[in-house]
C-alpha positions as CSV (number, residue, x, y, z in Angstrom):
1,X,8.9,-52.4,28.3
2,X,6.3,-50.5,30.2
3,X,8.5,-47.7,30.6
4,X,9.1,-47.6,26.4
5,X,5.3,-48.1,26.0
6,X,4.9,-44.9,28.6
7,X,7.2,-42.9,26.4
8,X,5.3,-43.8,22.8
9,X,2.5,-43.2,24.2
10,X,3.5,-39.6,26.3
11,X,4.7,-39.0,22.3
12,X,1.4,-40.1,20.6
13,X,-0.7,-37.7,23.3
14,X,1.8,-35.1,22.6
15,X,1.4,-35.4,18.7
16,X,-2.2,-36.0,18.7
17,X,-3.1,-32.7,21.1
18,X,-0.7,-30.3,18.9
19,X,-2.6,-32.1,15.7
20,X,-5.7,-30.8,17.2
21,X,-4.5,-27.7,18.2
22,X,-3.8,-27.4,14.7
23,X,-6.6,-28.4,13.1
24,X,-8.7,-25.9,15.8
25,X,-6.7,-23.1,14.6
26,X,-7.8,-24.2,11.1
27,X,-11.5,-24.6,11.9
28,X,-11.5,-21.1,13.7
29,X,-9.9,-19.4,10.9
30,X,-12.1,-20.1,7.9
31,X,-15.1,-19.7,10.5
32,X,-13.4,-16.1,11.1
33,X,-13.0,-16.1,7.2
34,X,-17.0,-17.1,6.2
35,X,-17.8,-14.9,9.2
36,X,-15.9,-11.9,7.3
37,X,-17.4,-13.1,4.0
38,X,-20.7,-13.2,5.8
39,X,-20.6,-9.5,7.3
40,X,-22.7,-7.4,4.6
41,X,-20.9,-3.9,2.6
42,X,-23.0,-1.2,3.3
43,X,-23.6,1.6,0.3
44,X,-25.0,4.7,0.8
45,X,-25.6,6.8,-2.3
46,X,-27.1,10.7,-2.5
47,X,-26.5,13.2,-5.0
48,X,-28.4,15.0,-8.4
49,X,-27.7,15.8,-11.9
50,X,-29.7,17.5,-14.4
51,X,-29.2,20.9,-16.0
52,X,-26.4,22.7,-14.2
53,X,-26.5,20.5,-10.6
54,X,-24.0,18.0,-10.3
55,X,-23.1,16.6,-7.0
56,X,-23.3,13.7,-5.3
57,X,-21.5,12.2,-2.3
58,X,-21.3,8.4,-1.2
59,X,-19.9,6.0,1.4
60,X,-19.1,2.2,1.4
61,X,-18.9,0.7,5.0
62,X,-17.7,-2.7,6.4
63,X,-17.7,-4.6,9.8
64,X,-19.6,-2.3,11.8
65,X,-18.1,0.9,9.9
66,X,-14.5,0.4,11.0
67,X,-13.4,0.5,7.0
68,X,-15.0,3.2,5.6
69,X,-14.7,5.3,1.7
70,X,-16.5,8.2,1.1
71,X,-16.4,10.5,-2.0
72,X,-17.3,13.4,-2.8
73,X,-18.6,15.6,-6.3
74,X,-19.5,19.0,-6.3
75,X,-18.1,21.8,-8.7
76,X,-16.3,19.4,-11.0
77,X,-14.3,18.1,-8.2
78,X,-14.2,15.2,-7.2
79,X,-12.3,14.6,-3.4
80,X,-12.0,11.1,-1.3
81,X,-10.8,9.0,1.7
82,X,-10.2,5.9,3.2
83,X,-10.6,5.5,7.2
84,X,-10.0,3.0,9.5
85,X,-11.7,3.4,13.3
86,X,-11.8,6.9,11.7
87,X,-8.5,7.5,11.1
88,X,-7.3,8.2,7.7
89,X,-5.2,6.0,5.8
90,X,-5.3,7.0,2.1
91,X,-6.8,9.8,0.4
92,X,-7.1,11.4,-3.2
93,X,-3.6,13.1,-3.7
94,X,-3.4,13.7,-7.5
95,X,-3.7,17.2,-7.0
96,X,-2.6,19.3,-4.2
97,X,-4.4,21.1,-1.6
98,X,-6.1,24.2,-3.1
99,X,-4.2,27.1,-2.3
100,X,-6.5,29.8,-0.7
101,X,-5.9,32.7,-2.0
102,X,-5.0,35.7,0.3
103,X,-7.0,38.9,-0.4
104,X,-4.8,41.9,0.8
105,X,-6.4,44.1,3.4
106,X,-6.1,47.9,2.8
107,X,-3.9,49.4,5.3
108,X,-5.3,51.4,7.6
109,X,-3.5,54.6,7.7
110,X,-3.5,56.4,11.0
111,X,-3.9,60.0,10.5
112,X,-4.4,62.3,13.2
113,X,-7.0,65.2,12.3
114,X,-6.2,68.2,15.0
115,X,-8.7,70.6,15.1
116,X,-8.7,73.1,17.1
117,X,-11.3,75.9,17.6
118,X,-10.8,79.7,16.2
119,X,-10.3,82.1,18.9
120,X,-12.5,84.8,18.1
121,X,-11.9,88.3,19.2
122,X,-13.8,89.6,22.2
123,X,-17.3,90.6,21.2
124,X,-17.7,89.5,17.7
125,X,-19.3,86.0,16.9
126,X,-18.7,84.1,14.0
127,X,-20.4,80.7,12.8
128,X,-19.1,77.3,14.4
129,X,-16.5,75.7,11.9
130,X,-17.8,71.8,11.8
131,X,-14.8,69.3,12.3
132,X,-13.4,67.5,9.1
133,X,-15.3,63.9,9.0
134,X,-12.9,61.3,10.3
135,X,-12.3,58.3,7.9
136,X,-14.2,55.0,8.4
137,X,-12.2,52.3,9.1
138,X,-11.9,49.4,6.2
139,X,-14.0,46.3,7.7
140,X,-12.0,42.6,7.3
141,X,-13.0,41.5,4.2
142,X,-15.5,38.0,5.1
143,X,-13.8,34.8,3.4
144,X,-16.2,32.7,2.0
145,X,-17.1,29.1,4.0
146,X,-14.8,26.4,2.7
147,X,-16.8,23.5,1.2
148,X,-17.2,19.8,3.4
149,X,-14.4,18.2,1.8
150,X,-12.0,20.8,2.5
151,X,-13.1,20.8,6.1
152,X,-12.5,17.2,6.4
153,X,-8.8,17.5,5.3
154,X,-9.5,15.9,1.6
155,X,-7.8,16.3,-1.1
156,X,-9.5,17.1,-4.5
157,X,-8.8,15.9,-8.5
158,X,-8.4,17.5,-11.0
159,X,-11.4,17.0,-14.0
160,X,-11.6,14.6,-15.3
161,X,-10.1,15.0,-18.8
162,X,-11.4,14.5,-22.0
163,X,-11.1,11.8,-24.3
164,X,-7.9,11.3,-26.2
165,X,-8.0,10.6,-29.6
166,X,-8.0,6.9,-30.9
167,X,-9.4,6.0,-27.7
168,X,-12.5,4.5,-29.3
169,X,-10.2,2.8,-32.1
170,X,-8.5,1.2,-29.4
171,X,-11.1,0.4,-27.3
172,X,-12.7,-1.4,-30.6
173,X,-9.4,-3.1,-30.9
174,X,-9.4,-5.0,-27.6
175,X,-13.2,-5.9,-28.1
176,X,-13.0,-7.3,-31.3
177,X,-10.8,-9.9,-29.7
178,X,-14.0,-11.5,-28.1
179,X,-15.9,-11.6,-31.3
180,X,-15.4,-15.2,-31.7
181,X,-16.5,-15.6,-28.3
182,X,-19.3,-13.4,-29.2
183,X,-20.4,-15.4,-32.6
184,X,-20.3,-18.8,-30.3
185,X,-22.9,-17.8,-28.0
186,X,-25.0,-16.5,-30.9
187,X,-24.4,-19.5,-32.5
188,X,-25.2,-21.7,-29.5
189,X,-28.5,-23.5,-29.5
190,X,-28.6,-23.8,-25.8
191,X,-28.5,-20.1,-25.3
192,X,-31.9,-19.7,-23.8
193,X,-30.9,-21.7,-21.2
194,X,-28.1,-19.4,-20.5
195,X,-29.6,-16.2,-20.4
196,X,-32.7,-17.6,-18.0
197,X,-29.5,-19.1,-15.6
198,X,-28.4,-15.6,-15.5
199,X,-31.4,-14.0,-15.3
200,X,-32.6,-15.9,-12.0
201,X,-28.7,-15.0,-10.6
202,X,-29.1,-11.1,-11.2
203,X,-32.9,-11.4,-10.1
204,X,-31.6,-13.0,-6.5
205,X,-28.7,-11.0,-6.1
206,X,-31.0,-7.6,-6.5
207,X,-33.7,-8.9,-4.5
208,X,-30.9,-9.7,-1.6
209,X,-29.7,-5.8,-1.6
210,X,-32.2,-4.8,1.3
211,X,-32.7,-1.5,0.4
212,X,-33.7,0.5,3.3
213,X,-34.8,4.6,3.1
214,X,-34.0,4.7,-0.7
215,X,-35.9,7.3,-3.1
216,X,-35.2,8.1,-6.5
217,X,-36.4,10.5,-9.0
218,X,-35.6,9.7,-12.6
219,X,-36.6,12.0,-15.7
220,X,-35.4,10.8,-19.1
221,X,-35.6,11.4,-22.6
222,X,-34.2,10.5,-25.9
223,X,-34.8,12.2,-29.6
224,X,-36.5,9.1,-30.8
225,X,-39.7,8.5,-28.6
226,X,-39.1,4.8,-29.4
227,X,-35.6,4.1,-27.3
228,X,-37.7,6.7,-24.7
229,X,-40.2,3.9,-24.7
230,X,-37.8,0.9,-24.8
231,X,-35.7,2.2,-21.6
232,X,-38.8,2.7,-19.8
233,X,-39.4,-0.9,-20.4
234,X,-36.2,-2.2,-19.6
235,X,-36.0,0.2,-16.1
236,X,-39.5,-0.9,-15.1
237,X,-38.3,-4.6,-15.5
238,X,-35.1,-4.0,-13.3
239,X,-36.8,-1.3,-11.0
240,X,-39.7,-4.8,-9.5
241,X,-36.5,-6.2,-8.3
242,X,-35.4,-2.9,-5.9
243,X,-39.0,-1.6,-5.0
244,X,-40.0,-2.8,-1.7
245,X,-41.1,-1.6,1.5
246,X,-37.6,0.6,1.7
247,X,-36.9,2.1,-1.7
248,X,-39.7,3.8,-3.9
249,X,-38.3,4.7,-7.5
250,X,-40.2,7.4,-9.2
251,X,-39.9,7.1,-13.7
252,X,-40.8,10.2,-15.5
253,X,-40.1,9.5,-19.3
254,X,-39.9,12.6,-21.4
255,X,-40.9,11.8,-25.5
256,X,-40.5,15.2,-26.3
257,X,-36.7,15.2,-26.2
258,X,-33.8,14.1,-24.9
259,X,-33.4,15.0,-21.1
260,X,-31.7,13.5,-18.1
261,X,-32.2,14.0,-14.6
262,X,-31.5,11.7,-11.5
263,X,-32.1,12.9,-7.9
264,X,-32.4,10.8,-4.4
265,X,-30.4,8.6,-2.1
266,X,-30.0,5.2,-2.2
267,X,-28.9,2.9,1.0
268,X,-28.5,-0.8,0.7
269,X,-26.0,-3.4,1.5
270,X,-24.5,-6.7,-0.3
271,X,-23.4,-10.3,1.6
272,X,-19.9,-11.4,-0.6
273,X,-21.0,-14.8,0.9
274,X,-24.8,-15.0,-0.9
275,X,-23.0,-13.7,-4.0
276,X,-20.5,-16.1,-4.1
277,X,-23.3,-18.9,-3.3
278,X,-25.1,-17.4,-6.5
279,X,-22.1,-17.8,-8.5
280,X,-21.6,-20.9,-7.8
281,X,-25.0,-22.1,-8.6
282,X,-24.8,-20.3,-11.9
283,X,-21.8,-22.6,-12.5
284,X,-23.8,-25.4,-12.1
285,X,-25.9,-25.1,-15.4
286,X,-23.8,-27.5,-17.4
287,X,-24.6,-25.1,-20.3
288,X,-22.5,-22.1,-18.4
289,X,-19.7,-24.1,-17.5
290,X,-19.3,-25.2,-21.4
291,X,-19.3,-21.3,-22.5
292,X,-17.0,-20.7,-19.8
293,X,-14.5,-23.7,-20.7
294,X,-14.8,-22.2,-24.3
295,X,-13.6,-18.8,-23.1
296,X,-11.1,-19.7,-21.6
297,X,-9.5,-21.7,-24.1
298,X,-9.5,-18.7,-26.2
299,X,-8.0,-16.7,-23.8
300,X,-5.3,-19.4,-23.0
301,X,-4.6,-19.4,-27.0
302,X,-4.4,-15.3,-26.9
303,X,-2.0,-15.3,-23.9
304,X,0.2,-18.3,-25.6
């Protein structure tokens, strides 16, 4: 009896130890998951438009740079890449690699000029004849410096091109599907409630982006003075959310016409993990959750 009592309970310890085991593997990988979630994305932003300048480059880090996407825009061409403990992985292959094109030295002909001096006749002097000038050799013609993303092996994409026609009659199509959705929330008496839920979410996640070394430069216009004046509004209201000790946004508003140009850098970086926390208090407000239920049901009756 004591020996079948040893052996249940040699199997209980063995079943309880590999249940642990288990549940420890469990426990370390959603801490290694929140711990992931928790890490923030780094964005680093530079570039200017207005007039004739349009360029701009940008990079989106994670996990101590190890995954990394930059981008570039200059010249209508837009070129990126996707590295991993700096080795490529992926890149922008829509368009092959520019083909330099080969200028065609002149050939240097080799001629050999002989000249050799008159023998004059004893006693009679005549004037010195001056050697034919020798031919300069052709210098190598200089090739212009290739541009940064050329140097760092990326591939560029061809411009973007323009709209097709009946794009906006589509893209009208697929929206007016949501106008019932649309004509519920206007017709919603608890609406107020909604926009001020969303309004606190968008106001915490901005004021969460730590912006650090950020400056920006922004002179706009429209024809009518009055939208002029109305954008100004609306930017100053989103701009108190990103000024801080490291970003300092500059608004020039031009009434005079319309005009349009941006120049700076902009550095900041987003936690998934507050986002998500954000989210889920925004689903909280029993008046977004009833909105959202009402959505889906029209998309479910859509799909069906």
């Amino acid at each position: 009896m004591e020996a079948v009592l040893g052996v249940l309970g040699s199997i209980l310890l063995f079943i309880g130890t590999a249940l642990l085991w288990i549940l420890g593997i469990l426990l370390g990988i959603i801490l290694l998951f929140l711990l992931l979630l928790a890490v923030p994305i780094r964005f680093r932003l530079r570039g200017a438009y207005g007039g004739e300048v349009r360029e701009g480059q940008g990079e989106i880090s994670y996990f101590l740079r190890i995954l990394r996407l930059n981008a570039y825009f200059k010249e209508d061409r837009l070129a990126w890449r996707a590295t991993v403990f700096g080795r490529q992985i992926t890149g922008s292959e829509s368009s092959p690699e520019p083909e330099e094109e080969e200028l065609e030295e002149p050939v240097e002909e080799t001629v050999e000029h002989v000249y050799r001096e008159p023998q004059e006749p004893p006693g009679q002097t005549g004037e010195a004849l001056t050697p034919p000038p020798k031919p300069q050799p052709s210098g190598k013609v200089e090739m212009e410096e290739p541009p940064d993303w050329v140097k760092k092996g990326m591939r560029p994409i061809k411009p973007i091109k323009p709209v097709e026609a009946g794009f906006w009659e589509r893209l009208g199509a697929r929206l007016s599907r949501y106008a019932d959705l649309w004509e519920k929330f206007k017709a919603y008496p608890h609406k107020q409630e909604i926009w001020r839920a969303a309004r606190r979410a968008i106001g915490k996640i901005l004021r969460s982006l730590r912006l650090r070394n950020s400056t920006a430069r922004i002179r706009f216009g429209w024809k009518d003075p009055a939208n002029t004046g109305l954008t100004l509004g609306a930017a100053s209201m989103i701009g108190q959310f990103l000024t801080g000790d490291g970003c300092h946004i500059e608004l020039e508003p031009d009434f005079d016409g319309a005009c349009l140009e941006v120049d700076g850098k902009l550095e900041f970086r987003v936690r998934i993990l507050y986002i998500l926390w954000v989210g889920l208090c925004l689903l909280g407000n029993r008046h977004v959750r009833e909105l959202l239920l009402f959505a889906l049901k029209k998309a479910r009756k859509r799909a069906d």
